[in-house]
N, C-alpha and C positions, 0 to 999 in steps of 0.2 A: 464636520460631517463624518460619521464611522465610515469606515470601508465593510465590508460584508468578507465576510469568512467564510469557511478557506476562499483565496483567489483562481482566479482561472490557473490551470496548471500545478495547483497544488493539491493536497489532501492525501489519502490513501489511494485513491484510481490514478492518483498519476506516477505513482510507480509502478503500477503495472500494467495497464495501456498505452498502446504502441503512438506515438506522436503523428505517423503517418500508415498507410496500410503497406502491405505486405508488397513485393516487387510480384507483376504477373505471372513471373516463369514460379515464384515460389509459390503463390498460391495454388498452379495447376497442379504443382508437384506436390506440396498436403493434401489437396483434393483427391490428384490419383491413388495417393500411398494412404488411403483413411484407413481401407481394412487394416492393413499391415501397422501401421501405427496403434491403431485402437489396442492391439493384442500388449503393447512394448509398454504404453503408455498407461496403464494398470498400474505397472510397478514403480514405475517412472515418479505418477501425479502428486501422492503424498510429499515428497521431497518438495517437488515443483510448487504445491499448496504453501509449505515452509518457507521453500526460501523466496516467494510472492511475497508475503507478507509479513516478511521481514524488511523488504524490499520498503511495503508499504510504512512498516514504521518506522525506518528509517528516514523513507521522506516526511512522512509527515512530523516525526520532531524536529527536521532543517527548518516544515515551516511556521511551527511552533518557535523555535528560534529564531526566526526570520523577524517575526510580527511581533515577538516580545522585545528584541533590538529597537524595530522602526518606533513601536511603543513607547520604549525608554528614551528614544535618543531625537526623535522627529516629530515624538506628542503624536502620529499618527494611528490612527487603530480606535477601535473601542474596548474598552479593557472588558467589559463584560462577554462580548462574543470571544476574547482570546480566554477567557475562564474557562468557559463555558465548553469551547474545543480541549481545552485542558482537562475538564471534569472527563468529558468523553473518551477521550486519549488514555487517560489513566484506567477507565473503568476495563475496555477494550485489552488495556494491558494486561490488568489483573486477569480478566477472561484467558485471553493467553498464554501466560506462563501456568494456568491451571491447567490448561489444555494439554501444554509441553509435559506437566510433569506426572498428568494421569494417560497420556498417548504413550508419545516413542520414546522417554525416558524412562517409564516403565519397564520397558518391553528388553533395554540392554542385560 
């Protein structure tokens, strides 16, 4: 029987989705400080956009790694859905580094 792809916990969202929420005293305190933030967090975002999703493809090659290991070594997996996250993975990538090199590498 395949397993279904990505697993819980895995993919792109799970490196950058928080595991649990926020502690109450912090959420009051980004709530009260939104003006004050909105103004900072401008200059901030682009950066924070980057290194998210780098974030993200970071995790998501461990778990490209992960399932191509169980693959190999436990017969577990279905090799078409691990393709298939792969065909995506790559494509997503390429999108990417075109992004990097017509954005803020430009811009030095």
């Amino acid at each position: 029987m395949a397993t279904p792809t990505p697993m819980a916990g895995e993919g792109t969202l799970a490196a950058v989705m928080p595991l649990s929420p926020p502690p109450p005293a912090a959420a009051e305190a980004a709530a009260g400080s939104a003006a004050e933030a909105a103004a900072g967090s401008a200059a901030e975002a682009p950066m924070l956009i980057f290194l998210y999703f780098h974030k993200a493809i970071r995790a998501e090659l461990e778990g490209l790694h992960g399932a191509a290991v169980r693959l190999a070594t436990e017969r577990a997996g279905d090799v078409g859905a691990l393709a298939e996250r792969c065909r995506f993975f790559v494509n997503i990538y390429k999108h990417h580094c075109d992004a990097e090199d017509a954005g803020y590498l430009s811009s030095t």
